[in-house]
Every structure is written in C-alpha cells, then in structure tokens.
N, C-alpha and C positions, 0 to 999 in steps of 0.2 A: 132205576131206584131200587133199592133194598127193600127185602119182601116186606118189613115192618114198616116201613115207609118214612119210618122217623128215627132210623139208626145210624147215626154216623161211624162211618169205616176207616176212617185218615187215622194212620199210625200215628202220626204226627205232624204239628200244627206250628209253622214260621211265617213270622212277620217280618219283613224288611225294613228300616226306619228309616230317614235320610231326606237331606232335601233338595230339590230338583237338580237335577244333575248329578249328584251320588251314584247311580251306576245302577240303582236298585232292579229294572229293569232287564239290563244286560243279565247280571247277574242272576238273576231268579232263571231268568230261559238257560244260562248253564249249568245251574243246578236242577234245573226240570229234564235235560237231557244226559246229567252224569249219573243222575240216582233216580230215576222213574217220579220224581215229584211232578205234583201236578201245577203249574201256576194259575191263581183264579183271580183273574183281573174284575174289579168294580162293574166298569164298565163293558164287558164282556159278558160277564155273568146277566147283568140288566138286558142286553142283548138277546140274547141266549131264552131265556125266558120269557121274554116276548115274545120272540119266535115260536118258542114249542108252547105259549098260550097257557101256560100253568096259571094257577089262581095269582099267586103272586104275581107272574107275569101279568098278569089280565090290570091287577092294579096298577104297576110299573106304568105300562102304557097309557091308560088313562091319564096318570100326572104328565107323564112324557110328553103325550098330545097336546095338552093346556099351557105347556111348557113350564112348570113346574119344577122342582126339586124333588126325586123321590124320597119318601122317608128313613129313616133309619129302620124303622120296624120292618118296611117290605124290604128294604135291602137284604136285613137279618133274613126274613121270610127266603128270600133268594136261596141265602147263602146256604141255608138248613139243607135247602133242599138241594144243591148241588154237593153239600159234604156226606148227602146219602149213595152218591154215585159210586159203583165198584171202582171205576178207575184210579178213586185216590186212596186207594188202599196203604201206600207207600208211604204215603202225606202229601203235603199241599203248602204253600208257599202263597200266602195272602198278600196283594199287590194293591195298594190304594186303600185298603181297608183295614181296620180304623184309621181315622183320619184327627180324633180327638181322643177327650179321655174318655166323654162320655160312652160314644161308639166302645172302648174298649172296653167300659162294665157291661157293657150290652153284652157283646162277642161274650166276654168270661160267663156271663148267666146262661149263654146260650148252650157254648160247650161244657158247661158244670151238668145241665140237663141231660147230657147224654155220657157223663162221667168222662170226658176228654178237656184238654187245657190246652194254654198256648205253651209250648214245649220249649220255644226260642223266640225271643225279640232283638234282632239282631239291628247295633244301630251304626251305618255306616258315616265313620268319622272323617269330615273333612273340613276344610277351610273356606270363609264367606267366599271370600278374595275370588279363591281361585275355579267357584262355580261362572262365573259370569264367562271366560275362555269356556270349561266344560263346554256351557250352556250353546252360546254363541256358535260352536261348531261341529253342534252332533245334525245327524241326518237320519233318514230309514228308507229301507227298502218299503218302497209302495204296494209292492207284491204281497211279501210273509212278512213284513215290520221288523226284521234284523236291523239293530242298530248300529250305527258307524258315527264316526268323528272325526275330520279336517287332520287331527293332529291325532289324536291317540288311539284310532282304530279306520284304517282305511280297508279296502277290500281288497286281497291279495290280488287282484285283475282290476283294474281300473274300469270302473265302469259297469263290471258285473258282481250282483249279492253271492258272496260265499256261499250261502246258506242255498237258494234256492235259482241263482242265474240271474235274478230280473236287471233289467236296466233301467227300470224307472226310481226315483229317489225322491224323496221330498223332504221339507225342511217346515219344522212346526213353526208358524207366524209369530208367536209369542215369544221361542227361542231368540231373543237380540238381547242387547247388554240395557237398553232400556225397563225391559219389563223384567228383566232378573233381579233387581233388588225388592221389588212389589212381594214378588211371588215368594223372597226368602223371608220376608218380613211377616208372611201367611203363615210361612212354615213354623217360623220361631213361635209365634205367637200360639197356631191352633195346636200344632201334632211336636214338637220337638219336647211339651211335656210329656208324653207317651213313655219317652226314654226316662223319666220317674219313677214314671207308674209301672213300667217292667221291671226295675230295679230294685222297687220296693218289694215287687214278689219272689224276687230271686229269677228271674229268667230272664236277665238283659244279659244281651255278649256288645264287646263292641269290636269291631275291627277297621281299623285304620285306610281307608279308601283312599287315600290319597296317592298312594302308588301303583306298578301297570296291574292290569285288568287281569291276568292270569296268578298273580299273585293273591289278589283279592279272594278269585276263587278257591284257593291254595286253606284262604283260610276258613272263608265260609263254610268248605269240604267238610274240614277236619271240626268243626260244629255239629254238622249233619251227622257225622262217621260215630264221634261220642256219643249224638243222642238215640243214633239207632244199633248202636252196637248191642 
C-alpha cells in the first residue's frame, strides 16, 4: 500500500461493458499482458482481502460466512484499497464492477476523492442471438482460467492451455442455451443502462465484438494507446 494509505496510483481507470459472453474477460487479460494493466476482478479482489484480513476483508468474510451479499460500501472499501497498490501504476481494468448505475455513482465519488475518474467505459457491441453459441461453447483452463471456445478459440495443442500447459478444463454449469436468456435479461435490465450513464459523461467508446478476437483487441489497443498517450 502507498505510504499515505489512501492514495490512489492508477494512471488510468477502464471499464468493460457487455453481457455474458462478449469477450469482456478474454479481453481485459490481453490488455493486462500488452500494456502492464492490471485486471481487478470483483470476485478476486473479495478474495484477496480476506485472505490478507484487512478491515474490509474482516467485514467481507463475516457476510460471506452467513452467506450473505456483500455490500457495495465494503466492496468500494476493497476496491480503495487495492487501487492504493503500486502495481497499478499503469492502470487497471475493472471487471464485474459496477454492476449498476447506482454502483457507478459510488465508484465516480470514490475516485473524484482522490482527483482520478473512469478514463474509459468501453461497451462491447454484440447481438442477443448470437451470445447463446458464444455461451454454450466457451471453457477454461482449471489451472490459470485462460479461456477457450469449441469454435472461436481452441488451444493450438489439443488438449493443452496455451498459456500455461494444464490439461484440465472445465465448463461453467450455467454456460447452456437454457440459462442464457435469464442472465441476458439481468444484464439488460441491471448494467446495460451503465452504457447511458458513460455516455452522458463523455467516456463511453463502443467497439463492435462481434468479429474474431484479435481484432477486437486491435481495437481496444488503440483506446488504451489514445488515452495514455
């Protein structure tokens, strides 16, 4: 943590939009490994915090235990304190978070406290339709969670993760053409206003997801490139 203990270091501050199966994912870990970005997943971050027992974590776990929802404020409380880490000096690439609009007045009063902003709300543009195939045919490595897909990203070696060798794979339970229109019907609903509320501040991009995967990064890049130039 930074000796002030409450100074945030992140050059810069992106959001991914999209709803399940947009890519959002893939994408942030290629933007974490082309330009030193850090990715700070929800669920990771809650993690993380518990483990190293910080205040906030101490609360996390408490609800976690009871099984509970943690709240937005200890999330925030989280987040504060892993945007004081030197390692995201670079910036940081927010994955699951905000999840609403309200979440996102939160974020904006959090990082206005420290004179920093969301820099990019980038919202990855695709069609209902064609999330249900996405959906239905992505996998991950069990290992380091590199993700693959039946059809539009398989592992150059059948059987072994690019990334880090493993052999084991799994397929999230929820991933089937049943439960994909539930979960787009969440998204519309909770977080697809989000792409509004970026837009009204000036810092929505959109780019077009629906073609291959090194393209998409092609364009993400040159977002990153303008805003840290």
């Amino acid at each position: 943590m930074s000796a002030a203990g409450d100074t945030m270091t992140a050059s810069a501050v992106y959001i991914l939009l999209g709803p399940p199966g947009a890519g959002k994912g893939t994408q942030a870990r290629m933007l974490q490994d082309k330009f030193g970005l850090v990715q700070l997943s929800t669920g990771d971050l809650l993690r993380a915090a518990v483990k190293a027992g910080t205040p906030a974590g101490k609360q996390a776990k408490a609800v976690m235990e009871e099984g509970g929802l943690v709240s937005d404020e200890i999330v925030l409380a989280i987040l504060k304190d892993r945007l004081a880490e030197p390692d995201v000096q670079r910036g940081v690439i927010l994955d699951g978070f905000p999840r609403t609009t309200g979440q996102a007045e939160a974020l904006d009063r959090l990082l206005a406290e420290a004179g920093q902003k969301i820099d990019a709300a980038v919202s990855l543009e695709v069609e209902d339709a064609a999330m249900v195939t996405r959906i239905s045919g992505r996998y991950t490595c069990a290992k380091c969670g590199e993700g693959y897909h039946d059809t539009f990203k398989q592992p150059a070696r059948a059987g072994a993760c690019d990334k880090c060798g493993g052999s084991d794979f799994t397929r999230r339970a929820d991933d089937n053409a049943e439960t994909v229109q539930t979960r787009l019907d969440a998204y519309h609903a909770q977080t697809a206003p989000l792409i509004a509320y970026y837009d009204r501040r000036g810092v929505l991009a959109r780019v077009d997801a629906m073609g291959d995967i090194p393209a998409i990064a092609t364009a993400l890049g040159a977002i990153v490139q303008r805003i840290s130039a």
